[in-house]
VOGU-3710 file (C-alpha; in Angstrom, 3 decimals, decimal comma):
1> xxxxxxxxxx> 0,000/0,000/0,000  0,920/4,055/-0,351  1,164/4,941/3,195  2,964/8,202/4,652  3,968/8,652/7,928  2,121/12,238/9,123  4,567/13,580/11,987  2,519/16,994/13,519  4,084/19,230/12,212  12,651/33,678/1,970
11> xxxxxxxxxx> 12,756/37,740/0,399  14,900/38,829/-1,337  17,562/38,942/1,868  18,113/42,596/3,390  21,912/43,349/1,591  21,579/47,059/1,862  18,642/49,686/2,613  19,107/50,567/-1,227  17,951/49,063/-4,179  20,138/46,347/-6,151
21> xxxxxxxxxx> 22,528/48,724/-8,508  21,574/47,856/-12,191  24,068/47,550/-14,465  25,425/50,017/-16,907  23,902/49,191/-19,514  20,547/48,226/-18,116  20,059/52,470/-17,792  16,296/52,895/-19,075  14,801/51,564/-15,304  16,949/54,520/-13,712
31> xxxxxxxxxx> 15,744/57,046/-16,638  12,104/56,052/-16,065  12,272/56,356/-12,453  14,303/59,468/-12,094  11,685/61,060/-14,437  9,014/59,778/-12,113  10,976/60,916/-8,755  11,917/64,587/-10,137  8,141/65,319/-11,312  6,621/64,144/-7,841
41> xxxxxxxxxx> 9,363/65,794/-5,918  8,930/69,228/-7,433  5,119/69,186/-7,694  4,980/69,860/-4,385  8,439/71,540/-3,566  8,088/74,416/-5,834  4,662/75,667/-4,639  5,509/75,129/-0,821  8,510/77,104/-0,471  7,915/79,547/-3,509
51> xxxxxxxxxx> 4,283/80,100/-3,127  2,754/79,176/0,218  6,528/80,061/1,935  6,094/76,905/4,479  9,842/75,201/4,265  9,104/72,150/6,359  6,205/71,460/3,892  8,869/72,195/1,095  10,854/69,883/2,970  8,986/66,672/3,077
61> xxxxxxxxxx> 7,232/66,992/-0,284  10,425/66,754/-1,557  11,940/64,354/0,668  9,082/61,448/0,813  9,273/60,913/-2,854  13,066/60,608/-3,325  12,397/58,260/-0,586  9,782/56,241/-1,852  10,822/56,471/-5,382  14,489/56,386/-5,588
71> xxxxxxxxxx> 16,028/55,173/-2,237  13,143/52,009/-1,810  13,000/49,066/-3,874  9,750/49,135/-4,647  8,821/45,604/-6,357  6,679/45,453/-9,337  5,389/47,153/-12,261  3,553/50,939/-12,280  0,199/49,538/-10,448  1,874/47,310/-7,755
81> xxxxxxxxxx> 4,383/49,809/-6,800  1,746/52,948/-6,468  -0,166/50,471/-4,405  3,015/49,502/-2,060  3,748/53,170/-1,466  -0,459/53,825/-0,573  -0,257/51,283/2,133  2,734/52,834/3,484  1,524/55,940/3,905  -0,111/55,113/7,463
91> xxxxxxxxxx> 3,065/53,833/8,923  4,983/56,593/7,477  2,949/58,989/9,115  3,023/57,255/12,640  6,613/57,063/12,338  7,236/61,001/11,755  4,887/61,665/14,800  6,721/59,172/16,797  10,148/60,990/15,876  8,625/64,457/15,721
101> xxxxxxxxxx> 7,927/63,980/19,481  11,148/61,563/20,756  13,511/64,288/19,322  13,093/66,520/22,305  16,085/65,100/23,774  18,608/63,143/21,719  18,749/59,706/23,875  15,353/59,462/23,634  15,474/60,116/19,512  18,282/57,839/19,829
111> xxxxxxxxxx> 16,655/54,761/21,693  13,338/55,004/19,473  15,969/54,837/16,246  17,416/51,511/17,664  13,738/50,332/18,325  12,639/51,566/15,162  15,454/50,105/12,789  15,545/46,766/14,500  11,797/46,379/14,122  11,634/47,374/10,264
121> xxxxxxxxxx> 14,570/45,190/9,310  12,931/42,111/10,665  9,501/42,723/9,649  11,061/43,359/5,749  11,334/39,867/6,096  7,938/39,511/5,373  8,148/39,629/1,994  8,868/41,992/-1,505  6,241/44,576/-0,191  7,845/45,235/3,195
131> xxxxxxxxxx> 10,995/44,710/2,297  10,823/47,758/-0,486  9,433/50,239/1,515  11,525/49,615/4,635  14,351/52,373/3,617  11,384/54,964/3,223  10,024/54,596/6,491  13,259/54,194/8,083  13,798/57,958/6,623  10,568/59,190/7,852
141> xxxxxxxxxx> 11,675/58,239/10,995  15,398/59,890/10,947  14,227/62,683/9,294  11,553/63,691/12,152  13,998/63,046/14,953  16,046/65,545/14,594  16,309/68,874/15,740  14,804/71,636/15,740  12,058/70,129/18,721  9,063/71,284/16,932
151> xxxxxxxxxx> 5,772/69,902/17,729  4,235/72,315/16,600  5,183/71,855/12,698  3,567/68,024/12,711  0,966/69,363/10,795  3,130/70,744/7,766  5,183/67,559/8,169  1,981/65,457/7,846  0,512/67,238/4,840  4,243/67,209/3,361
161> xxxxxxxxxx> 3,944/63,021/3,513  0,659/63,458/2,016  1,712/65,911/-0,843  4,545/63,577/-1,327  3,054/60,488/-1,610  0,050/61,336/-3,657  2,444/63,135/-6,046  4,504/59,390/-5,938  1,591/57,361/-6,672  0,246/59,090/-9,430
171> xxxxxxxxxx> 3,823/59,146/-11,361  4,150/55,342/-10,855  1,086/54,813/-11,933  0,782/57,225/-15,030  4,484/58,179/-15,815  6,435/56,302/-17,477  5,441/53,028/-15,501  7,745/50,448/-15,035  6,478/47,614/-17,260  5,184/44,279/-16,299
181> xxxxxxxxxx> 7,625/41,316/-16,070  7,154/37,765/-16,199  5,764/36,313/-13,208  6,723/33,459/-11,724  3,348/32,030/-12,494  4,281/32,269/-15,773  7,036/30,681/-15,365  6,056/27,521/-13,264  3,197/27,515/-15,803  6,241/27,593/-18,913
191> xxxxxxxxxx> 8,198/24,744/-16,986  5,067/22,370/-17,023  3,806/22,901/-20,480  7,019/21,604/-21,496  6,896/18,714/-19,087  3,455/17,474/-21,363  5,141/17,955/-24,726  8,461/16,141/-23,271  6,209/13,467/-22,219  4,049/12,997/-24,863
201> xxxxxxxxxx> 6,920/13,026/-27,151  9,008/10,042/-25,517  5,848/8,383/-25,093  5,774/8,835/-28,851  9,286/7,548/-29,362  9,669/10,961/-31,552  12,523/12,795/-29,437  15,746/12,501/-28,175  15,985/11,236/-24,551  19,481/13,725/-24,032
211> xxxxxxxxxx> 18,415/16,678/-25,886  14,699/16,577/-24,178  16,448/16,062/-20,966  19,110/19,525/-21,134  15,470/21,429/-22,108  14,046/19,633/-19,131  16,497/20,763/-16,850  17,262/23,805/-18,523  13,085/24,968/-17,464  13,611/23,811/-14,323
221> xxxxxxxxxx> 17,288/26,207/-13,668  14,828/28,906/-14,883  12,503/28,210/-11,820  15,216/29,611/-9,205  14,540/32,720/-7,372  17,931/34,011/-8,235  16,836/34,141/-11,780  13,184/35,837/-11,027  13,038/39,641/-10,856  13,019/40,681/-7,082
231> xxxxxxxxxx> 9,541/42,225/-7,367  7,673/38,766/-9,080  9,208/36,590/-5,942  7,019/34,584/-3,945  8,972/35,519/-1,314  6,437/36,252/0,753  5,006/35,214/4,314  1,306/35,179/2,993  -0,611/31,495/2,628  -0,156/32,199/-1,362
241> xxxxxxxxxx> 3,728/33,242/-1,465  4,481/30,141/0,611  2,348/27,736/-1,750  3,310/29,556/-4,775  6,895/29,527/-4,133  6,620/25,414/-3,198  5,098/24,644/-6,287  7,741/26,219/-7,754  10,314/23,989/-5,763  8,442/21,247/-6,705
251> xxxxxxxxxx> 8,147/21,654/-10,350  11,636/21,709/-10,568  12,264/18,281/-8,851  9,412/17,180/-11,171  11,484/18,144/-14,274  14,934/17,462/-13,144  13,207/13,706/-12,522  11,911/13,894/-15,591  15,185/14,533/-16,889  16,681/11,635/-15,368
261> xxxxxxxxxx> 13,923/9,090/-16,961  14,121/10,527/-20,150  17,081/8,519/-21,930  15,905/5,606/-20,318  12,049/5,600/-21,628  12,392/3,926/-24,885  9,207/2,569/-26,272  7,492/0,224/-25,427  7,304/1,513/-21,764  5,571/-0,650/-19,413
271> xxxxxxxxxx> 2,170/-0,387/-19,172  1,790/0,934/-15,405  4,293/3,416/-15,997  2,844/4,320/-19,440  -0,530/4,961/-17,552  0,777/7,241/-15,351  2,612/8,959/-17,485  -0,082/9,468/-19,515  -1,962/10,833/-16,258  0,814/13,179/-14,764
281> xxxxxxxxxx> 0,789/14,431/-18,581  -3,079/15,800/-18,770  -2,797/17,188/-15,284  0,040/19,232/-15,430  -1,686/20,462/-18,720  -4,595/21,080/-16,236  -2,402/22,757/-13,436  -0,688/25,041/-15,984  -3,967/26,400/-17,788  -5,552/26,848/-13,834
291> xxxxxxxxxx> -1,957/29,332/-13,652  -2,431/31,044/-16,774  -6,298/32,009/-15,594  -7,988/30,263/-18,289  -9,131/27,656/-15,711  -9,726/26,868/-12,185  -7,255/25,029/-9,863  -7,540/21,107/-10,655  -7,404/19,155/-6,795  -4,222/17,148/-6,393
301> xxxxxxxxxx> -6,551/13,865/-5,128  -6,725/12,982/-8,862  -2,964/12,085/-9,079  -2,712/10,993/-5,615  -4,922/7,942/-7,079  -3,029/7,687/-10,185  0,020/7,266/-7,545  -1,869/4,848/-5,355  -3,034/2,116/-8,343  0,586/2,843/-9,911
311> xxxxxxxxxx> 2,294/1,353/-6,526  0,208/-1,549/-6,390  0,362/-2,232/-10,369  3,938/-1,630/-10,802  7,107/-4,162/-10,093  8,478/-6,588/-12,733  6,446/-8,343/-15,265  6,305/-11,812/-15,382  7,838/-12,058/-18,776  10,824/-9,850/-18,073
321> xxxxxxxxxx> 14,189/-11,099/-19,235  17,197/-10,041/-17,713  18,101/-8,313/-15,135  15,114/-6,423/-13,031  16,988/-3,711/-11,584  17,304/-1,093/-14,191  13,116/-1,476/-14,863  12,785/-1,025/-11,047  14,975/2,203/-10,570  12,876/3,652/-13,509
331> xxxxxxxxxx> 9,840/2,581/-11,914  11,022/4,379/-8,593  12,492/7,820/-9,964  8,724/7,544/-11,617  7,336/7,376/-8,752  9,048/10,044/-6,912  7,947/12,228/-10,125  4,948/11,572/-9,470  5,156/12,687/-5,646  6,892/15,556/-6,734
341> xxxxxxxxxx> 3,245/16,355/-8,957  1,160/15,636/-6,315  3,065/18,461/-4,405  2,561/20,932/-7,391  -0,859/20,399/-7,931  -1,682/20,874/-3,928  0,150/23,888/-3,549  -1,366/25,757/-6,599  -4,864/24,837/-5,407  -3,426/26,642/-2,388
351> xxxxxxxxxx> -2,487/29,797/-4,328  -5,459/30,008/-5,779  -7,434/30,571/-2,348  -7,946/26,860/-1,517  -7,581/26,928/2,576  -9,877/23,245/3,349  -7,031/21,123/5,226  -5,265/19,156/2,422  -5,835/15,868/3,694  -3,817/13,064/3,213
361> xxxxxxxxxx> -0,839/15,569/2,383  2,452/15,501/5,137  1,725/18,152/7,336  4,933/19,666/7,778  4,628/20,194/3,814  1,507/22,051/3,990  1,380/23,340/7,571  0,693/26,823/6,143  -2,788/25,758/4,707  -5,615/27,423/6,830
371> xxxxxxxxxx> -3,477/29,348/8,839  -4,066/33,130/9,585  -2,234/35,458/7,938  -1,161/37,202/11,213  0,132/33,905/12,693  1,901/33,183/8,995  3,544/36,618/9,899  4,345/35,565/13,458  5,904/32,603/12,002  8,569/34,395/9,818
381> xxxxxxxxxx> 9,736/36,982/12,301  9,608/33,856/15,339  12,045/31,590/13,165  14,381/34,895/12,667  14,598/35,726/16,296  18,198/33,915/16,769  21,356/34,901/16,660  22,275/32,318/13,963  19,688/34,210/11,531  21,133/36,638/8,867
391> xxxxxxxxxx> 17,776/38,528/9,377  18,859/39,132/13,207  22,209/39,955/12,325  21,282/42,583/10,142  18,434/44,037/12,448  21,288/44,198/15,028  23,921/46,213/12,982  21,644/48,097/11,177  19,723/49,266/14,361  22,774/49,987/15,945
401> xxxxxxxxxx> 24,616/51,922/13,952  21,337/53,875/13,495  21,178/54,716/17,079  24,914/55,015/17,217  24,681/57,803/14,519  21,523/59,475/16,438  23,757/59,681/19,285  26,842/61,103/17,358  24,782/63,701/15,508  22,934/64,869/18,531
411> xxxxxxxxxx> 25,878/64,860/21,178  28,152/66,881/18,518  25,447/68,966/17,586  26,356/68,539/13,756  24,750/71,078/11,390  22,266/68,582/9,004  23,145/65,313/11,466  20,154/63,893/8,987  22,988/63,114/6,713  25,056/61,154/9,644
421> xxxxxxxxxx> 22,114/58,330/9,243  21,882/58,757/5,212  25,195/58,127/5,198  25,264/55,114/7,188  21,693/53,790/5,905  22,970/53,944/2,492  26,209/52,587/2,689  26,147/49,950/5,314  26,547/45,973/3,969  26,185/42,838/5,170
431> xxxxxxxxxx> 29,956/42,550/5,289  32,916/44,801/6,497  34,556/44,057/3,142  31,615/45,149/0,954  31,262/48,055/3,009  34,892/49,261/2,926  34,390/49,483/-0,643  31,350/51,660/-0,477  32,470/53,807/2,033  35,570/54,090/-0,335
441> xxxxxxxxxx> 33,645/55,479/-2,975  31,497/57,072/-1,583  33,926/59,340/0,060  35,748/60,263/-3,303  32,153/61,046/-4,567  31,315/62,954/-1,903  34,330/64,905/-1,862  34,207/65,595/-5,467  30,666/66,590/-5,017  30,982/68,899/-2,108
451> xxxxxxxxxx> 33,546/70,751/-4,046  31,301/71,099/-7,254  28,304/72,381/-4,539  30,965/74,811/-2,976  31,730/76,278/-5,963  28,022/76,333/-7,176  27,244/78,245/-3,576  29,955/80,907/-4,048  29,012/81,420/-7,412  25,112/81,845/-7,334
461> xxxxxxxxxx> 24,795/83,541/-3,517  21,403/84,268/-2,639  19,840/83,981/-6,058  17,128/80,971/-5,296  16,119/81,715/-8,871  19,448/79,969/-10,232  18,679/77,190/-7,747  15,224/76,740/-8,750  16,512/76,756/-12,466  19,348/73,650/-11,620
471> xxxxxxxxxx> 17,588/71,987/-9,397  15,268/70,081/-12,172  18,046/69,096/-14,544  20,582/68,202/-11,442  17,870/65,663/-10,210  16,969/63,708/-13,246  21,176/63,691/-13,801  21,624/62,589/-10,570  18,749/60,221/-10,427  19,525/58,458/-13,596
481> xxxxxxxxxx> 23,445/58,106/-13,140  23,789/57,912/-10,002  21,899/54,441/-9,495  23,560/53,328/-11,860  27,324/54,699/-11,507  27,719/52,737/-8,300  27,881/54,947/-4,690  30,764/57,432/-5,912  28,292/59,156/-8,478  25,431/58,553/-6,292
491> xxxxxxxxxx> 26,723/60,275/-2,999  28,744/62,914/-5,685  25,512/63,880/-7,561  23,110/63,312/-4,455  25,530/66,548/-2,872  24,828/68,920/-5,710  20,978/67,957/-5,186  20,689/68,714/-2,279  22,703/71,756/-1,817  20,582/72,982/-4,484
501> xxxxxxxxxx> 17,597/71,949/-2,433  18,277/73,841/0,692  19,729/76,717/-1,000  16,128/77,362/-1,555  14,579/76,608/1,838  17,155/78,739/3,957  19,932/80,776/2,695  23,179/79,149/2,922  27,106/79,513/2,430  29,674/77,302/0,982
511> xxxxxxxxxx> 29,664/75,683/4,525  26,679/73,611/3,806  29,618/71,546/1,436  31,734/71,441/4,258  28,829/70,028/6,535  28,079/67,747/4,050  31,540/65,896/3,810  31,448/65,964/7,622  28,347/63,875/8,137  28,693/61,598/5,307
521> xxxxxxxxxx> 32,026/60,635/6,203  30,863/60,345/9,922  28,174/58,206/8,875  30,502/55,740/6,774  32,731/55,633/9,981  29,959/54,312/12,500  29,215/51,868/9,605  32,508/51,087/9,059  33,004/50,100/13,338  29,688/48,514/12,904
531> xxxxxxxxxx> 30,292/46,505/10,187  33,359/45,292/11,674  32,376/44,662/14,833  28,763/43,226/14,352  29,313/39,950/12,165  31,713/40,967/9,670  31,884/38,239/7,131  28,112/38,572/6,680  26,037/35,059/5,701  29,593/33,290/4,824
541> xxxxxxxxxx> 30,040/32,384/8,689  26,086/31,586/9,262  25,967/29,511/5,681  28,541/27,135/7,336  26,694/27,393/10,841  23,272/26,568/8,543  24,439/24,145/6,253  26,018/21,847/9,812  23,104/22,206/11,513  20,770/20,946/8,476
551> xxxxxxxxxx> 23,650/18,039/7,899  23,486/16,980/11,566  19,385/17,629/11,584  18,707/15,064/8,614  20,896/12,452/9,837  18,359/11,185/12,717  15,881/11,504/9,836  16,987/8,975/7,262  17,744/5,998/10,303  14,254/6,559/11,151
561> xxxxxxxxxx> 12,928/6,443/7,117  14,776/3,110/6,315  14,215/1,525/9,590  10,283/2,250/9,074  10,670/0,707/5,669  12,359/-2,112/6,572  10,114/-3,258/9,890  7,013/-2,286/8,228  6,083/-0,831/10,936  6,495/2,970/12,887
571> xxxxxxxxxx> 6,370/2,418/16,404  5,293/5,104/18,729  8,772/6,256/20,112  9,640/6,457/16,208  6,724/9,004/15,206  7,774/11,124/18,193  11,286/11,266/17,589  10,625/11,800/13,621  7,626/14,673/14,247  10,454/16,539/16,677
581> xxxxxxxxxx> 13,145/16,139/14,310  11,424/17,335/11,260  9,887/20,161/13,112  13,842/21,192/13,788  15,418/20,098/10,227  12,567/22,443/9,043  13,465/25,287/11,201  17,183/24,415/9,918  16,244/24,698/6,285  14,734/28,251/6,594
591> xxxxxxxxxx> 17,355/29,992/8,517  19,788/28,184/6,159  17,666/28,794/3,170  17,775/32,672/4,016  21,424/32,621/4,722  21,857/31,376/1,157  20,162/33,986/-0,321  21,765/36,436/1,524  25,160/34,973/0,468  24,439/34,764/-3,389
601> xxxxxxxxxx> 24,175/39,121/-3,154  27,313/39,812/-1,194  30,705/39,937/-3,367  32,589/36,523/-3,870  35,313/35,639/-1,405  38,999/36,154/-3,455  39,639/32,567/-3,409  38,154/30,393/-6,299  34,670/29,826/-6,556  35,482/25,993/-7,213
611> xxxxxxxxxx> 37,131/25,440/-3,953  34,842/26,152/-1,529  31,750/23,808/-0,204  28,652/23,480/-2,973  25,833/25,212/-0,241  23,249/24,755/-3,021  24,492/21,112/-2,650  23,619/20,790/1,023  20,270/22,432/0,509  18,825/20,024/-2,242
621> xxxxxxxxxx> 20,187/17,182/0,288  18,305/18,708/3,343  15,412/19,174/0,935  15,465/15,729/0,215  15,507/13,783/2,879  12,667/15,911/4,412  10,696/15,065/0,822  11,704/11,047/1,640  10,959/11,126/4,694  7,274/12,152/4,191
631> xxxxxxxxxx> 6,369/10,499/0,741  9,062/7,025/0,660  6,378/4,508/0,358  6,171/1,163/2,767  3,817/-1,537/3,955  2,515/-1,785/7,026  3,428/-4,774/8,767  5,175/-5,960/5,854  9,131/-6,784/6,738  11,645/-7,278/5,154
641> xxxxxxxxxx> 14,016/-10,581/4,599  17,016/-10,413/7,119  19,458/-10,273/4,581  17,451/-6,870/2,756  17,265/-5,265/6,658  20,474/-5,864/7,374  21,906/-4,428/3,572  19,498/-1,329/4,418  21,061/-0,615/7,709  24,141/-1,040/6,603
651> xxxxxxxxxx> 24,140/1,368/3,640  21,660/3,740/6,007  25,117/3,835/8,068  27,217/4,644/5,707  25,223/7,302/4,669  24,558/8,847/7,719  27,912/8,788/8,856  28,977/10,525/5,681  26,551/13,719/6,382  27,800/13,563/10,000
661> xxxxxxxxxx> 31,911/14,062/8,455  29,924/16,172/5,577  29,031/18,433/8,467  31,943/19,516/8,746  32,888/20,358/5,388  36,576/18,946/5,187  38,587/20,286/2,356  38,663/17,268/0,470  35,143/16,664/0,093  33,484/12,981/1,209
671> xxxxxxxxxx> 33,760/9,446/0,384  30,137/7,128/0,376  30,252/3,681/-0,530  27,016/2,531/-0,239  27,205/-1,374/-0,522  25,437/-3,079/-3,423  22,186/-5,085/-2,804  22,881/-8,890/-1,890  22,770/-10,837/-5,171  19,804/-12,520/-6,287
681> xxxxxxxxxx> 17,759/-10,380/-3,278  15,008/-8,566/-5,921  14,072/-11,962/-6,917  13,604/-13,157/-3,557  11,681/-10,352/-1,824  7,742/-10,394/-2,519  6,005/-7,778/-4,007  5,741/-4,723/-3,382  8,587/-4,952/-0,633  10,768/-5,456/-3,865
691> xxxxxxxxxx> 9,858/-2,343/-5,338  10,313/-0,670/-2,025  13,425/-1,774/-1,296  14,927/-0,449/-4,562  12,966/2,797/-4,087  15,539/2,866/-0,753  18,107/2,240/-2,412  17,637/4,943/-5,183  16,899/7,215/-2,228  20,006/6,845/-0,288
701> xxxxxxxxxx> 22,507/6,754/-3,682  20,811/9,804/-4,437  21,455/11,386/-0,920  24,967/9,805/-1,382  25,394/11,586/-4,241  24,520/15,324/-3,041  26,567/14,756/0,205  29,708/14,035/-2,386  29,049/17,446/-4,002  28,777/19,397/-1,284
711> xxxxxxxxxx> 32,461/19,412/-0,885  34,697/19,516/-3,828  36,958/16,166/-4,075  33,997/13,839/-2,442  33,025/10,983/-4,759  30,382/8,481/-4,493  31,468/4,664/-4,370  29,793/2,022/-5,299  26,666/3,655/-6,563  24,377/3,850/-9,138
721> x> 25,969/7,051/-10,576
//
């Protein structure tokens, strides 16, 4: 029988407070948008402070769209991103009452910056949405904190946020709107139609087994997040993300299994497995019309029965000649194919709104569906509250050297101490390295800059007509290049901006330059001791720390897999042990999962790339033993021969003890030798036993085989690769 044992049971990761830098010669985003930024900002800047005369309101119209627009990374197209910045707009304003009111004394503006910081960084964790409009309200905050103690201006600062973010919305969504992009939909969608045509044609006998398996596994490389636009990532915490964002996962292991059967299916395929094929074919046709709207969500109970007659039809035929192995291993990658559908189809039925309990699903797979989306929330920021989570880490030193600049600024009594937390915001990383390099460049920018804006100052004086002239042309300049420059043209040209700015709210000198090399160079240094001081090598130390604890998790789980498969039975004791250890190898995956993404957007260590552990390795073998450990089929009460238990423990062993010395990631990689089956043992063993003793054995040679690539050298011994 099909049975599963049911123990109870990602974003993109916060690099920097700015948006990814686009390449050079990807410059039309950072056209449209400074267009977009410099029309909002000045819509409600000029009449302010030339009209109405009111400089805070000047102030903040300006300000809120630069923040919003340019220093946020909003995700989406025009629509989305107008949206994102609407629902903002109530935490904004609590956060510029809350910092209009802490900054009458500078500990207290200080305290509610480390509160504030630490709070937003976590919660961007949440998904695309919060994550993009985390640097604006972080602003908001800094902005209002600082002196002049003014109470009494909340009003002008209020209408400024609403000025400002009215003027944003409308440009996003009518000016020059960012167009839409492929969404990952449309991609998982993409990746299955294929899988029917693939199908269908080696069904067929009319295609090339090699060539259909590169496309195979090409569709499936196109499924990673690191390859989806940060905006269309289901990155988020929401019932949907989660689901949509499995089904993703899933569809790849369905056509990277796909891959693997197709040189081997050679008509005539056996009947069972021609059946289902046939089956996993029309549904995935099914499941990718229900993504591409044209149909609803097909329920996944139609190929969990095409899985169920499949395991009791399939073993070897009675007229077989030869050797039954290599039908059996096809059989058994088939098989986990299958699974692997079974997990598509119940996630999308998921994403489209489906919240009934998915019943006979693992729960640990689907322990999202018909949860809240306030305890989905909870969830996310609960599994980042450890040290060992990049999330933390980066709450920590961001927060800190937030409040550490606060305290600077307000102790020294620096003229524009805003910039002190600009500075730092903008040019803090995730590692001391990455953000010696900003800091560099930012301070040859900056110094270039200030002495462009000194010269500008002496020249003009006190005619705010020049300034109101420049200060239209110097933003869309500055806007466009500097994003995409790198931080020495963005902190050079950001100068001139806003020297031109505040020449027009107050009258100034050349010593507005002067200030302005002073703060931005005392913001780089607090980021500088911070980045050094709070976890310097950023998610290289925690992706080791991950990656061992996932290892070391797993191993408990695959004993407790075989030993169920081989007894036929899943004693009490067992369930416990495996519901606790899953819940933990889960937990494992997630913070390791997010230190991997992290990693793959901080600069590459100096050494070569091919030296180093595979992490991506480690994942897919954490990934699947949690996937065997919930679907590997067995019968209950059914045990096997001596001779099979004692060959499964055996190679169990030697697999476990491999991801134990894997743990550690030795230099030279790791040896597993699985032992062969006893000879003569599949004809032996009655059915199905025999078909689940070689789905084992593909299981563990396939674990075998990730644990060898996790470290370079490691080989696999003995197995069936």
């Amino acid at each position: 029988m099909w049975h599963r044992e049911r123990p109870a049971g990602h974003a993109r990761s916060w690099r920097t407070l700015l948006p990814e830098q686009p390449s050079r010669a990807d410059s039309a985003p950072a056209v449209r948008g400074a267009v977009r930024v410099t029309v909002a900002a000045v819509a409600g800047f000029y009449p302010a402070i030339h009209l109405l005369d009111r400089p805070v309101l000047a102030l903040y119209t300006l300000f809120v769209p630069v923040a919003f627009g340019l220093l946020s990374p909003l995700p989406g197209a025009g629509r989305r991103r107008a949206g994102t910045v609407l629902r903002a707009v109530p935490a904004a304003a609590a956060l510029i009452m809350l910092g209009t009111y802490l900054a009458a004394a500078t500990w207290s503006a200080a305290l509610g910056m480390l509160l504030v910081g630490f709070v937003l960084v976590v919660g961007a964790s949440l998904g695309p949405r919060a994550a993009g409009v985390v640097p604006a309200l972080q602003l908001c905050y800094i902005l209002a904190c600082f002196p002049p103690y003014a109470p009494g201006t909340l009003s002008d600062r209020l209408a400024g946020l609403a000025v400002g973010a009215t003027a944003t919305v409308l440009c996003e969504r009518l000016l020059l709107p960012e167009p839409e992009r492929p969404s990952y939909r449309s991609r998982v969608a993409d990746g299955l139609e294929l899988a029917v045509r693939a199908v269908r044609e080696l069904l067929r006998g009319g295609a090339d087994g090699r060539e259909t398996a590169e496309r195979l596994r090409a569709a499936g490389r196109e499924l990673r997040l690191s390859r989806t636009a940060p905006g269309t990532r289901p990155t988020g915490a929401g019932a949907r993300d989660r689901a949509l964002a499995q089904a993703g996962y899933a569809t790849r292991r369905f056509l990277d299994l796909l891959a693997v059967l197709a040189p081997q299916l050679r008509p005539p395929v056996d009947l069972p497995s021609a059946v289902l094929l046939r089956g996993l074919a029309a549904a995935c046709a099914d499941e990718a019309a229900a993504l591409r709207g044209s149909r609803q969500a097909p329920g996944f109970e139609r190929i969990e029965e095409m899985i169920e007659r499949y395991a009791a039809a399939r073993g070897v035929p009675p007229d077989l000649r030869g050797d039954p192995h290599p039908l059996l291993r096809r059989q058994s990658t088939l098989l986990a194919a299958a699974v692997s559908a079974v997990t598509v189809s119940a996630a999308l039925a998921l994403t489209a709104g489906r919240r009934r309990p998915t019943t006979g699903l693992p729960v640990e797979e689907f322990w999202y569906a018909g949860a809240s989306t306030p305890r989905l929330w909870w969830v996310r920021i609960a599994d980042h509250l450890t040290p060992r989570s990049v999330v933390f880490q980066n709450a920590v030193r961001t927060a800190s050297g937030l409040a550490l600049a606060r305290l600077v600024a307000g102790s020294l009594d620096l003229s524009h101490g805003f910039w002190v937390l600009l500075g730092m915001l903008t040019l803090g990383r995730t590692t001391a390295g990455a953000t010696w390099s900003a800091v560099r460049s930012a301070t040859a920018g900056t110094l270039v800059g200030s002495l462009a804006a000194g010269v500008l100052l002496v020249s003009a004086g006190d005619a705010t007509e020049v300034y109101a002239a420049l200060l239209v042309p110097m933003m869309l300049v500055a806007f466009s290049a500097g994003p995409v420059g790198g931080p020495a043209w963005g902190q050079g040209l950001f100068t001139l901006v806003v020297s031109t700015a505040f020449a027009q709210i107050a009258p100034v000198t050349w010593q507005l330059a002067e200030a302005r090399i002073v703060d931005v160079l005392t913001g780089s240094v607090i980021g500088l001791v911070c980045g050094v001081l709070a976890w310097p090598a950023g998610a290289r130390g925690e992706m080791r720390r991950g990656a061992a604890a996932l290892l070391r998790g797993a191993a408990p789980l695959i004993r407790i897999t075989v030993e169920r498969a081989a007894t036929g039975r899943s004693a009490p004791t067992a369930r416990a042990d495996a519901a606790a250890a899953l819940r933990q190898a889960l937990l494992d995956r997630r913070i390791a999962h997010a230190a991997y993404a992290q990693l793959r957007t901080e600069p590459p260590s100096r050494r070569p790339v091919d030296t180093g552990p595979d992490w991506l390795a480690a994942l897919n073998f954490g990934s699947r033993v949690l996937t065997g450990t919930s679907w590997l089929p067995w019968s209950e009460g059914s045990a096997w021969p001596p001779d099979a238990a004692t060959w499964a423990r055996e190679a169990t062993e030697e697999v476990v003890s491999a991801t134990l010395r894997a743990a550690a990631f030795p230099a030279d990689g790791v040896t597993v030798r699985p032992p062969p089956l006893p000879p003569g043992i599949l004809t032996r063993l009655p059915a199905p036993s025999v078909s689940h003793l070689v789905d084992v054995e593909v299981w563990l040679h396939a674990l075998a085989s990730d644990l060898a690539a996790v470290g370079p050298g490691g080989t696999v011994k003995g197995g069936l690769w």
